[in-house]
N, CA, C and O atoms as CSV, one atom per row, in Angstrom:
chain,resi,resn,atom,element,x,y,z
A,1,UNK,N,N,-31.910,-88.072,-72.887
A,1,UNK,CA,C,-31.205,-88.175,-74.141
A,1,UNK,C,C,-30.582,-89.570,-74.258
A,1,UNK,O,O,-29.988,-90.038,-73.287
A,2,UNK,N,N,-30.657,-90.043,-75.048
A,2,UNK,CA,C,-30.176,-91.828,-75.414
A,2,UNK,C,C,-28.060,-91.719,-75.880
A,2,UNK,O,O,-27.269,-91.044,-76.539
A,3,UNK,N,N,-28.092,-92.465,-75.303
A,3,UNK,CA,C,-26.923,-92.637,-75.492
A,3,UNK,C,C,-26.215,-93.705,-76.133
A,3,UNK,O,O,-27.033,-94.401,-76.733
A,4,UNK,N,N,-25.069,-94.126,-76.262
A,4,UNK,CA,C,-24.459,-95.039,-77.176
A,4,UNK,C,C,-24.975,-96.102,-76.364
A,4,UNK,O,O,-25.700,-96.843,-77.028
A,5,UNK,N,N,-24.873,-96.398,-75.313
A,5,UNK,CA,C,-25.477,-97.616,-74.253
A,5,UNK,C,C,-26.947,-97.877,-74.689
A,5,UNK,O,O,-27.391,-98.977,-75.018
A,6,UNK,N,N,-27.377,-97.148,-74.661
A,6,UNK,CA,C,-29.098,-97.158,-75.364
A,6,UNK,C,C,-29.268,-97.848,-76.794
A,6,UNK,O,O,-30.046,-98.763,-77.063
A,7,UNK,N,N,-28.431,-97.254,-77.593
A,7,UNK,CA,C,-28.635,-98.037,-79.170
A,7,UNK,C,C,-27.985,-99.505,-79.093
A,7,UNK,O,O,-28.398,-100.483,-79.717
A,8,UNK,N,N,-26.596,-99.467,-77.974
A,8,UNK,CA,C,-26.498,-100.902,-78.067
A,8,UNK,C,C,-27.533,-101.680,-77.405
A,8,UNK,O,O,-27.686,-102.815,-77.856
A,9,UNK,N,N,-28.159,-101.385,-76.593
A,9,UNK,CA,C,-28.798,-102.637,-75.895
A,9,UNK,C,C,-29.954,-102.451,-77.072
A,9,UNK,O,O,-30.236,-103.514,-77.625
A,10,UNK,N,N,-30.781,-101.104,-77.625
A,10,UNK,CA,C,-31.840,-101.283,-78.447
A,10,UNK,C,C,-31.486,-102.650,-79.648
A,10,UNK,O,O,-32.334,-103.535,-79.762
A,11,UNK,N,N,-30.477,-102.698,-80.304
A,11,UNK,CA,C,-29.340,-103.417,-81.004
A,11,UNK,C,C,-29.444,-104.936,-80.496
A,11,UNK,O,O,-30.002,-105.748,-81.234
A,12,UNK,N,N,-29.045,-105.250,-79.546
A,12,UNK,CA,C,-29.729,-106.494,-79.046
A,12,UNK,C,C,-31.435,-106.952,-78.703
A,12,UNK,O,O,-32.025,-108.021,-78.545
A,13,UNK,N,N,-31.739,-105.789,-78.695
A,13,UNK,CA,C,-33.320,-106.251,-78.476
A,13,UNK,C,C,-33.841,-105.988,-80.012
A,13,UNK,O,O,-35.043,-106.169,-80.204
A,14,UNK,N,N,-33.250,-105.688,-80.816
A,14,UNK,CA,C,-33.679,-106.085,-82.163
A,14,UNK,C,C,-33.295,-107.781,-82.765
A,14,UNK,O,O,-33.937,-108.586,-83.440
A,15,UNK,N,N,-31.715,-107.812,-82.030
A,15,UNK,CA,C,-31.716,-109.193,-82.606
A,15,UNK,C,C,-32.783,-109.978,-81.899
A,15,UNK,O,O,-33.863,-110.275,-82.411
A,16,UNK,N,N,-32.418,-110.275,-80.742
A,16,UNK,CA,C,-33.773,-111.021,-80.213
A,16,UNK,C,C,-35.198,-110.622,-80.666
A,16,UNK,O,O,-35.988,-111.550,-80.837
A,17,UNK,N,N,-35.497,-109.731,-80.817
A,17,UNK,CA,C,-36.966,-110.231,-82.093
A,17,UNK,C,C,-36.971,-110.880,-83.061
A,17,UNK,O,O,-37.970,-111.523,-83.381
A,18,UNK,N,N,-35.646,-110.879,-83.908
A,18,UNK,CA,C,-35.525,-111.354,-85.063
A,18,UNK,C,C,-35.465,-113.180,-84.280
A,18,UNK,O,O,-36.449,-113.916,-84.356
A,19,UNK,N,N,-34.471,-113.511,-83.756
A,19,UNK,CA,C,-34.153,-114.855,-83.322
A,19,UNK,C,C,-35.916,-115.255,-82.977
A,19,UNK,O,O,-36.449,-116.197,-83.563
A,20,UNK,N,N,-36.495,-114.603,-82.207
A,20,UNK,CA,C,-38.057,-114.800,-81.701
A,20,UNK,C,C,-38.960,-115.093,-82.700
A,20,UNK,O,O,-39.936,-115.813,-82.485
A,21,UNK,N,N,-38.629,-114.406,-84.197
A,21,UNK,CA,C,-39.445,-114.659,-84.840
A,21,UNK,C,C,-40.710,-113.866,-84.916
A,21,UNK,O,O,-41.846,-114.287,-85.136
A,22,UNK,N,N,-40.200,-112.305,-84.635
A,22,UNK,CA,C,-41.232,-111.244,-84.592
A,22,UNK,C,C,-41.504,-111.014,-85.630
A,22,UNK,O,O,-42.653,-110.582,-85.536
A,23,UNK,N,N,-41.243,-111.001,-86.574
A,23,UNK,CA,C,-41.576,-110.486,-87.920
A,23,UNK,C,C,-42.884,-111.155,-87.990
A,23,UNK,O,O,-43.906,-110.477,-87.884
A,24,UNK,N,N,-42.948,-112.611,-88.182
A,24,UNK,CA,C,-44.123,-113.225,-88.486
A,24,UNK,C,C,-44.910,-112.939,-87.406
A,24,UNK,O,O,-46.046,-113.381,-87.583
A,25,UNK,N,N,-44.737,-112.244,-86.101
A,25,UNK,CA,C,-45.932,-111.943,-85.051
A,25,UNK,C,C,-46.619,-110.849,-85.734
A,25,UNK,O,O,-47.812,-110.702,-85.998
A,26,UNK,N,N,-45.285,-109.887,-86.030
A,26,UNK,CA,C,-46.120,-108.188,-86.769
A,26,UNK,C,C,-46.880,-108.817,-87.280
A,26,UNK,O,O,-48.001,-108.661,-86.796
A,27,UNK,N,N,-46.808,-109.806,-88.427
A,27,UNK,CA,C,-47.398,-109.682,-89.602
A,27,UNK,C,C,-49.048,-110.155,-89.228
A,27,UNK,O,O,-50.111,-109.588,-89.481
A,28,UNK,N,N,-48.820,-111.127,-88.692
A,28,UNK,CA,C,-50.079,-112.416,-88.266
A,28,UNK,C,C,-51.294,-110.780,-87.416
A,28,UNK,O,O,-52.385,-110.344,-87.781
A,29,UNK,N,N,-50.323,-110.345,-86.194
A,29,UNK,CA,C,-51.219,-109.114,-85.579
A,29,UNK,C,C,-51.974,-108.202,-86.743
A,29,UNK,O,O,-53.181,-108.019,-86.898
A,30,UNK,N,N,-50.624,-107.591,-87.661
A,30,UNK,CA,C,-51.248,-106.822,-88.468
A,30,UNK,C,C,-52.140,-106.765,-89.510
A,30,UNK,O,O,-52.567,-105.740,-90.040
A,31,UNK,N,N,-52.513,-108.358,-89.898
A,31,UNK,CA,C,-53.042,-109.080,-90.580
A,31,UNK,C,C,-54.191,-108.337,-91.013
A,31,UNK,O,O,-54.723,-107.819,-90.032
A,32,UNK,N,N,-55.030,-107.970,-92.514
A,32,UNK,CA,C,-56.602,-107.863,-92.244
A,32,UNK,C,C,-57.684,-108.523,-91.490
A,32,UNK,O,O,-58.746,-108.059,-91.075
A,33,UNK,N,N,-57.015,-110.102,-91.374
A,33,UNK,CA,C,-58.330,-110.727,-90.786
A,33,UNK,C,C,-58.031,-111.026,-89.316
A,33,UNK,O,O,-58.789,-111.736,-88.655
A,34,UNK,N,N,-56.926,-110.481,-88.809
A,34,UNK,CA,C,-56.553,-110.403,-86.839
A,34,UNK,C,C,-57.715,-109.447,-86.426
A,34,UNK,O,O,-57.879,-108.292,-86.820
A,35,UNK,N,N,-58.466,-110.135,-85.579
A,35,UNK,CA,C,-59.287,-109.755,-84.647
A,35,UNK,C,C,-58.905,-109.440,-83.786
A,35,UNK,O,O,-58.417,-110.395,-83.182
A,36,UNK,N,N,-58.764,-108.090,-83.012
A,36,UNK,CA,C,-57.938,-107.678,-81.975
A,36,UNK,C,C,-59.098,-107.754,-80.543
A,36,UNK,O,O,-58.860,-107.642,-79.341
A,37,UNK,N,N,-59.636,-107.853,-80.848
A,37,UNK,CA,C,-61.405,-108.099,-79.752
A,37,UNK,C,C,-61.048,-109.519,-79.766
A,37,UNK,O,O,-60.041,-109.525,-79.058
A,38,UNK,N,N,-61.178,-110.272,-79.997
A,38,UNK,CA,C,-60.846,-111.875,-79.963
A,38,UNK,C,C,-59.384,-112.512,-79.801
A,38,UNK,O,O,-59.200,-113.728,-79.762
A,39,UNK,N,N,-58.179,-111.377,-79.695
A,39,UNK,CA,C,-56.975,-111.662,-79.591
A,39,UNK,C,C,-57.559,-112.475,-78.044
A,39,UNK,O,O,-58.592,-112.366,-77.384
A,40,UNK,N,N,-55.872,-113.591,-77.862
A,40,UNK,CA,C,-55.741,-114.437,-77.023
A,40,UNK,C,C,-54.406,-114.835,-76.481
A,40,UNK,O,O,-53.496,-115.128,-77.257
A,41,UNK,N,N,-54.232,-114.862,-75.069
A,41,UNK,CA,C,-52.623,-114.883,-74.934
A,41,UNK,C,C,-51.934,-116.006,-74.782
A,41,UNK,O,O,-50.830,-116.277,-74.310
A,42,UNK,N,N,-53.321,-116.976,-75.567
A,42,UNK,CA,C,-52.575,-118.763,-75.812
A,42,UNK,C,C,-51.980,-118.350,-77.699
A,42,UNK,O,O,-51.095,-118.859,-78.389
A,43,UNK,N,N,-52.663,-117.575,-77.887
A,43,UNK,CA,C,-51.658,-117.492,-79.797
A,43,UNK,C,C,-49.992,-117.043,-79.539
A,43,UNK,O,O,-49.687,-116.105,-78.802
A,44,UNK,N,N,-49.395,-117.541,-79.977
A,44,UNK,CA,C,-47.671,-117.600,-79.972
A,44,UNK,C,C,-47.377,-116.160,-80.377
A,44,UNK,O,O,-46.578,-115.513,-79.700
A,45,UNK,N,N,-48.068,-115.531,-81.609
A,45,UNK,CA,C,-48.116,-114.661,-81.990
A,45,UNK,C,C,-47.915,-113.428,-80.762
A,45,UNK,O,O,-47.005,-112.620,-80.575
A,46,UNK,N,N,-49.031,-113.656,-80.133
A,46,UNK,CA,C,-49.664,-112.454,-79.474
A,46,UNK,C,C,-48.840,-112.573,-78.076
A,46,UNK,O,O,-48.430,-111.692,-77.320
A,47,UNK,N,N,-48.761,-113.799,-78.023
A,47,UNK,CA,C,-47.318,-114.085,-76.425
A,47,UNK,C,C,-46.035,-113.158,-76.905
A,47,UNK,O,O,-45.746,-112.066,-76.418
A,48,UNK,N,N,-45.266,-113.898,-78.067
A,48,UNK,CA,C,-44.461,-113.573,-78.555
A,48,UNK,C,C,-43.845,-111.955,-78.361
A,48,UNK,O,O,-42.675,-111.775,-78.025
A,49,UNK,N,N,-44.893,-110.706,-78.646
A,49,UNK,CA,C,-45.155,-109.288,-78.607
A,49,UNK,C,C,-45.319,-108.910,-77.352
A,49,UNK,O,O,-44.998,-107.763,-77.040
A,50,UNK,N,N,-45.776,-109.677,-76.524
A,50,UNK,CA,C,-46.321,-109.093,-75.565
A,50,UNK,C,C,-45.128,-109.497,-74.822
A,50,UNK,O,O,-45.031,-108.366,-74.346
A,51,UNK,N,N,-44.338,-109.985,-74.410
A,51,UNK,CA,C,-43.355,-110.696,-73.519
A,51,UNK,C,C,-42.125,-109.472,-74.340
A,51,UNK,O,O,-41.489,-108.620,-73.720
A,52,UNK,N,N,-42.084,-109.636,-75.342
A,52,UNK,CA,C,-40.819,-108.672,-75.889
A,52,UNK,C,C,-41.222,-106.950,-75.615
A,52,UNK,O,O,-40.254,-106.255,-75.305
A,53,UNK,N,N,-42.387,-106.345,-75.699
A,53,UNK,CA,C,-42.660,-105.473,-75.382
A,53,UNK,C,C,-42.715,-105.293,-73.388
A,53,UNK,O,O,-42.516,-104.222,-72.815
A,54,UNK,N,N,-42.913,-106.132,-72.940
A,54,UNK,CA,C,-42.768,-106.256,-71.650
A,54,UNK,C,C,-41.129,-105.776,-71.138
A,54,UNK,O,O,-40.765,-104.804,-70.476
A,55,UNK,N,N,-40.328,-106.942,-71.775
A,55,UNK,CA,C,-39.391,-106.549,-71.802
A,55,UNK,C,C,-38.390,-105.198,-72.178
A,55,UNK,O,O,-37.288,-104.977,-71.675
A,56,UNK,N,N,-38.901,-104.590,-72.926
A,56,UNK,CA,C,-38.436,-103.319,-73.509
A,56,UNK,C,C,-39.173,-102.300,-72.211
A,56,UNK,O,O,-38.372,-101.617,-71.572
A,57,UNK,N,N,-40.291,-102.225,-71.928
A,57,UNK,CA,C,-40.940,-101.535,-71.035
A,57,UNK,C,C,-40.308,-101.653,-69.827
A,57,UNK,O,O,-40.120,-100.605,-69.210
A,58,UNK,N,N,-39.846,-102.936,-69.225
A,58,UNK,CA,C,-39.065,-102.655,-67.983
A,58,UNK,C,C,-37.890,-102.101,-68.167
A,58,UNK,O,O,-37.388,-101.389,-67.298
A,59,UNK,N,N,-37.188,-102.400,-69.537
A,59,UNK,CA,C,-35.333,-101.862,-69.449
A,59,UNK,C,C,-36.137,-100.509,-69.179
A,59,UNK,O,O,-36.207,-100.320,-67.965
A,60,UNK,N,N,-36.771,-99.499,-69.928
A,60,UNK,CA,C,-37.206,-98.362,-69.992
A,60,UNK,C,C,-37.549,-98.060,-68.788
A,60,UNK,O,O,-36.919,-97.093,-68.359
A,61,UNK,N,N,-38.429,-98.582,-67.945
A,61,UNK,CA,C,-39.034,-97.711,-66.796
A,61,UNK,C,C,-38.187,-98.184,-65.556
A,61,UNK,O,O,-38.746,-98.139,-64.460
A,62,UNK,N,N,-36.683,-98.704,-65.644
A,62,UNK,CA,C,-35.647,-98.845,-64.688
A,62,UNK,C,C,-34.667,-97.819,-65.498
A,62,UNK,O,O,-33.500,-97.872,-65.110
A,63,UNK,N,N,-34.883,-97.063,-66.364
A,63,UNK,CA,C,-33.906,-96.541,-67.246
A,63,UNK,C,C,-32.600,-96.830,-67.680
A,63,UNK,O,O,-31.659,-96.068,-67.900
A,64,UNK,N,N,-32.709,-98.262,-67.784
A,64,UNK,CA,C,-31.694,-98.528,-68.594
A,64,UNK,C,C,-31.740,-98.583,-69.931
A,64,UNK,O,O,-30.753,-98.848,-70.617
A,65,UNK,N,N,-33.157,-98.279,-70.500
A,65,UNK,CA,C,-32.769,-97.687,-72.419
A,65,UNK,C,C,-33.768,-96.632,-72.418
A,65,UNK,O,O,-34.893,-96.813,-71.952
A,66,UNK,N,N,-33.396,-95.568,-72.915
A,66,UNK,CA,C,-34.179,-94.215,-73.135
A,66,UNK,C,C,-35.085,-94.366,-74.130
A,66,UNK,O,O,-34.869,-94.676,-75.302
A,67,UNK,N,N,-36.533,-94.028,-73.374
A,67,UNK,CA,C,-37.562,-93.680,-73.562
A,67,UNK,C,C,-38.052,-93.429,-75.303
A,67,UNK,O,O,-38.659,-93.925,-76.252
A,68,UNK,N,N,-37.230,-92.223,-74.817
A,68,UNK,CA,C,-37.652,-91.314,-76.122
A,68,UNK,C,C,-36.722,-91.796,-77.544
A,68,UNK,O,O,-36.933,-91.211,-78.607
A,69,UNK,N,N,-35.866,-92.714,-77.471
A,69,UNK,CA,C,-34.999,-93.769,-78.646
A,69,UNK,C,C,-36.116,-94.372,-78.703
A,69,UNK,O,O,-36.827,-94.015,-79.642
A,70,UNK,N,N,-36.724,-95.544,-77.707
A,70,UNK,CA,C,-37.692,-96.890,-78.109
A,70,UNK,C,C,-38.681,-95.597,-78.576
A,70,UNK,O,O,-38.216,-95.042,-79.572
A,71,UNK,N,N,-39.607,-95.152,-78.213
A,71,UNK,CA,C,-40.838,-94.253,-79.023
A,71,UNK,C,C,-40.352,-93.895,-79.956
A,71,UNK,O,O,-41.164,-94.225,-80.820
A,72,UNK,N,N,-39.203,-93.215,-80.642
A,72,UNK,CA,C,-39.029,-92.716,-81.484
A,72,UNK,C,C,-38.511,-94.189,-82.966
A,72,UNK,O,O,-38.520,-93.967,-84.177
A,73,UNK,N,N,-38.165,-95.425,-82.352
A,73,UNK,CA,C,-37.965,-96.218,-83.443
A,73,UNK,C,C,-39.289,-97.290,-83.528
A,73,UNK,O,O,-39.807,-97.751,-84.545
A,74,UNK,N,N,-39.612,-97.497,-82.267
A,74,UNK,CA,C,-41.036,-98.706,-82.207
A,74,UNK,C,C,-42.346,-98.019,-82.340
A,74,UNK,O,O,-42.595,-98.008,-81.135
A,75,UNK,N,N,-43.099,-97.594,-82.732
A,75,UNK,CA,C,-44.584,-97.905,-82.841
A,75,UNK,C,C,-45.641,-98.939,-81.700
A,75,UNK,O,O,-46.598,-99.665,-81.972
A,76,UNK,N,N,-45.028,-98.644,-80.462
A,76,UNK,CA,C,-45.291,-99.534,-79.095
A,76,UNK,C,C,-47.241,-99.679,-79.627
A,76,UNK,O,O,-47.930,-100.602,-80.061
A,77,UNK,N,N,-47.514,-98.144,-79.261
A,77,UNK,CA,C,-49.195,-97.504,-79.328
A,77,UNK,C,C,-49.834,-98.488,-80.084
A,77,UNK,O,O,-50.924,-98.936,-79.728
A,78,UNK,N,N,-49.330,-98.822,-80.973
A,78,UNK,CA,C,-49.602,-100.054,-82.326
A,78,UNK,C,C,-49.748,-101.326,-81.667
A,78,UNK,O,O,-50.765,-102.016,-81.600
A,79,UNK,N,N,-49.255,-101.423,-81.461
A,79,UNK,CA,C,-49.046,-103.406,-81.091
A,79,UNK,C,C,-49.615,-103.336,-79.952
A,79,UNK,O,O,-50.401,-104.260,-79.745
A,80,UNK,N,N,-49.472,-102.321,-78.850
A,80,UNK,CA,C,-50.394,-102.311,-77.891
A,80,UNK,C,C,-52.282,-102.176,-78.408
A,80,UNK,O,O,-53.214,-102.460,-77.655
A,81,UNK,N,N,-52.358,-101.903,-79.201
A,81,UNK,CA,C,-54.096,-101.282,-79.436
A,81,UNK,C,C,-54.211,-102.653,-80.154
A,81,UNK,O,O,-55.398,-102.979,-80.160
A,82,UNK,N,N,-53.570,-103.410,-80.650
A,82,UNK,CA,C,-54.120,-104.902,-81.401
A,82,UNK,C,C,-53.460,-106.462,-80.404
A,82,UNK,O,O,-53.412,-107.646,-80.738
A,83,UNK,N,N,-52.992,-105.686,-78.986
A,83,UNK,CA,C,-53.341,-106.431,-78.378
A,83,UNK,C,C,-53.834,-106.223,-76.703
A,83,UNK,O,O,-53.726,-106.961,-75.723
A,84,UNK,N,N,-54.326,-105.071,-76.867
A,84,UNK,CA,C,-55.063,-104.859,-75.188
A,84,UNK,C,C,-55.844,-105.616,-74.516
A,84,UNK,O,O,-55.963,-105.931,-73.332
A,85,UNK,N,N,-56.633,-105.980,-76.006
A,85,UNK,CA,C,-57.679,-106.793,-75.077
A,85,UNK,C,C,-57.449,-108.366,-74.811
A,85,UNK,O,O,-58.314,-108.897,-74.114
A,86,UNK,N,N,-56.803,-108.867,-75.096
A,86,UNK,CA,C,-55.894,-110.171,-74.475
A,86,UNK,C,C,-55.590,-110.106,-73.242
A,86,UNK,O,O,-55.851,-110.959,-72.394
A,87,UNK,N,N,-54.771,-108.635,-73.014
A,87,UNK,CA,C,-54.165,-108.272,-71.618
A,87,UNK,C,C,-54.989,-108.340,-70.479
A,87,UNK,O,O,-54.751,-108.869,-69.393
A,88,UNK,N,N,-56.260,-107.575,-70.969
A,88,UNK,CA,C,-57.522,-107.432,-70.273
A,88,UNK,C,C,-57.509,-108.730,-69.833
A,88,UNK,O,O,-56.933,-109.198,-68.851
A,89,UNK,N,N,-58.187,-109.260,-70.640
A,89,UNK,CA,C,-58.787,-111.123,-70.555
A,89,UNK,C,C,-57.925,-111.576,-69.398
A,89,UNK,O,O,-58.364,-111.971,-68.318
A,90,UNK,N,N,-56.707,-111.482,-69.723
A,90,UNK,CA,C,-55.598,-112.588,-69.172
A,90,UNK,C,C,-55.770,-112.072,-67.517
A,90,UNK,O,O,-55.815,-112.885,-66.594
A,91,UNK,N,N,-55.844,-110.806,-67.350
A,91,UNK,CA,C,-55.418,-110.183,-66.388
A,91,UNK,C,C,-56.744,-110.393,-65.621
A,91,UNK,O,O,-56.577,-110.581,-64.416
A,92,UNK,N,N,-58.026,-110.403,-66.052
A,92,UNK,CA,C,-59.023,-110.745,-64.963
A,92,UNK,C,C,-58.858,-112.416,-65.220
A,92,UNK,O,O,-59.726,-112.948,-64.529
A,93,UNK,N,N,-58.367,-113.064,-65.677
A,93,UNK,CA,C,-58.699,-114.693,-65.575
A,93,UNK,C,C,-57.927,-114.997,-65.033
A,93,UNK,O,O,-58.037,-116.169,-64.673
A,94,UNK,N,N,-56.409,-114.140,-64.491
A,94,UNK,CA,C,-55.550,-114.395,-63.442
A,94,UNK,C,C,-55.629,-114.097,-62.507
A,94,UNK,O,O,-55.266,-114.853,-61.606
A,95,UNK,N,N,-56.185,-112.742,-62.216
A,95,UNK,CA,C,-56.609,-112.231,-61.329
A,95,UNK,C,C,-55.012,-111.164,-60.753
A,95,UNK,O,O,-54.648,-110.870,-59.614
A,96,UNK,N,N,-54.330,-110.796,-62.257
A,96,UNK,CA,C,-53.154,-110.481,-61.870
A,96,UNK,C,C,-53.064,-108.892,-62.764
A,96,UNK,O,O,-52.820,-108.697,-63.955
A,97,UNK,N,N,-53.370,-107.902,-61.649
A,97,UNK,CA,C,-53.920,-106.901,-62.506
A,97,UNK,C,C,-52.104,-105.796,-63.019
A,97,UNK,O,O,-51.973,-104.697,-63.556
A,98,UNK,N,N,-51.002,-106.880,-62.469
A,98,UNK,CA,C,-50.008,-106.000,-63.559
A,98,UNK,C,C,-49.393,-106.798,-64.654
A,98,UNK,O,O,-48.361,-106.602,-65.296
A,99,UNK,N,N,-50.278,-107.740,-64.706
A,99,UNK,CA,C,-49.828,-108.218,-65.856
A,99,UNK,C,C,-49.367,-107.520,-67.692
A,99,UNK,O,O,-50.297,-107.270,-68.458
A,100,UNK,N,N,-48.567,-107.398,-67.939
A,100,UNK,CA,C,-47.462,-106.500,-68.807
A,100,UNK,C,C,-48.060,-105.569,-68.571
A,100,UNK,O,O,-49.060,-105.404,-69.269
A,101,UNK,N,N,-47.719,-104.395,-67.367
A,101,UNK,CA,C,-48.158,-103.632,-67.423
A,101,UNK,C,C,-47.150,-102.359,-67.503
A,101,UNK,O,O,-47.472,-101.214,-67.182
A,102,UNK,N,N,-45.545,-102.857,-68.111
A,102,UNK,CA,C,-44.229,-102.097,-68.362
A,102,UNK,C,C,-44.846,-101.652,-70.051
A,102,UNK,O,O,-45.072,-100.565,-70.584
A,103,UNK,N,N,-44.952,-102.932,-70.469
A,103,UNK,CA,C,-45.422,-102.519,-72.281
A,103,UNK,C,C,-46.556,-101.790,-71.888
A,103,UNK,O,O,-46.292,-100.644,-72.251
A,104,UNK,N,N,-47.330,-101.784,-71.519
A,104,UNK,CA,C,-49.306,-100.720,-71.337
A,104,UNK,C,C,-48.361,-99.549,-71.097
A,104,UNK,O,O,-48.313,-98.737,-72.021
A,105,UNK,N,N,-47.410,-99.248,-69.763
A,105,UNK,CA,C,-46.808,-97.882,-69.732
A,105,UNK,C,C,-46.206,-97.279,-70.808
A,105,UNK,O,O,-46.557,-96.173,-71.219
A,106,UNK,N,N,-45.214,-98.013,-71.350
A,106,UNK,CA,C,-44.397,-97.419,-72.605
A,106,UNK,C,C,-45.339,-97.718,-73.607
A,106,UNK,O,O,-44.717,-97.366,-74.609
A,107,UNK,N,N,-46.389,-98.120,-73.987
A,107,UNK,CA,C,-47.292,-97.852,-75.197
A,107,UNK,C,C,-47.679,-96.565,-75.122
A,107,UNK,O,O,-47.491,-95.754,-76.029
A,108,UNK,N,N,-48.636,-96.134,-73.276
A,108,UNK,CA,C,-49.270,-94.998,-73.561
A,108,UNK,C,C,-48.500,-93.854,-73.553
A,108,UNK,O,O,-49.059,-92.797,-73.849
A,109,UNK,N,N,-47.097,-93.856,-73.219
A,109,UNK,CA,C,-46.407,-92.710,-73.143
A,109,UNK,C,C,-45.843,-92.378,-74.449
A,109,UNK,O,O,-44.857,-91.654,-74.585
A,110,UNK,N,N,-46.368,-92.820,-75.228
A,110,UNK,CA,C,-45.461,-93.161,-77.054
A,110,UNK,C,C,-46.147,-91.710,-77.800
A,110,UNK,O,O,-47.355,-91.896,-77.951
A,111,UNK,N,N,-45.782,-90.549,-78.223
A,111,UNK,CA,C,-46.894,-89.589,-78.652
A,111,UNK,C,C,-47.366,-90.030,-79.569
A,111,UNK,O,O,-47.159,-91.057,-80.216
A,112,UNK,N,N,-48.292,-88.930,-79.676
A,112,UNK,CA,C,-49.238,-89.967,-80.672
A,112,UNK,C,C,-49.283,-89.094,-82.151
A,112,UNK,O,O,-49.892,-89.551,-83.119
């Protein structure tokens, strides 16, 4: 169950998207002509999401913000499916197979 500690820190991890300049990431990802097969984790865009969703995925899977608050206000499943395959890429060209692999957890645990 989420608690007042939970909405505040959710509360700061909203401002910091905003300061980040997430809005224009949603938008650019959600775009008609974003190729999510050709996404790349040199676009600012697609860094941008993926580093902030990273971040949200670790407060979550150390439980310091409840689960079921972030699923129930973010749409993780989303931003994860228009950018997996970047992750992929990045992760065999690093050879670093947990690379964001806090956001991949809290995407797939998001119901659907």
């Amino acid at each position: 169950m989420a608690t007042q500690k939970d909405a505040e820190l959710l509360v700061l991890l909203l401002r910091w998207s905003t300061e980040m300049g997430a809005e224009a990431a949603y938008a650019e990802i959600f775009a008609d002509n974003f190729r999510k097969e050709d996404a790349s984790l040199s676009n600012p865009a697609v860094g941008k999401l993926l580093t902030y969703g990273e971040a949200v995925g670790t407060f979550v899977k150390h439980g310091l913000l409840d689960k079921g608050l972030v699923n129930d206000f973010w749409l993780s499943s989303a931003v994860w499916d228009r950018l997996e395959a970047a992750v992929v890429r990045g992760r065999e060209a690093m050879g670093e197979p947990r690379l964001f692999e806090n956001f991949e957890s809290l995407a797939k645990s998001a119901p659907v």
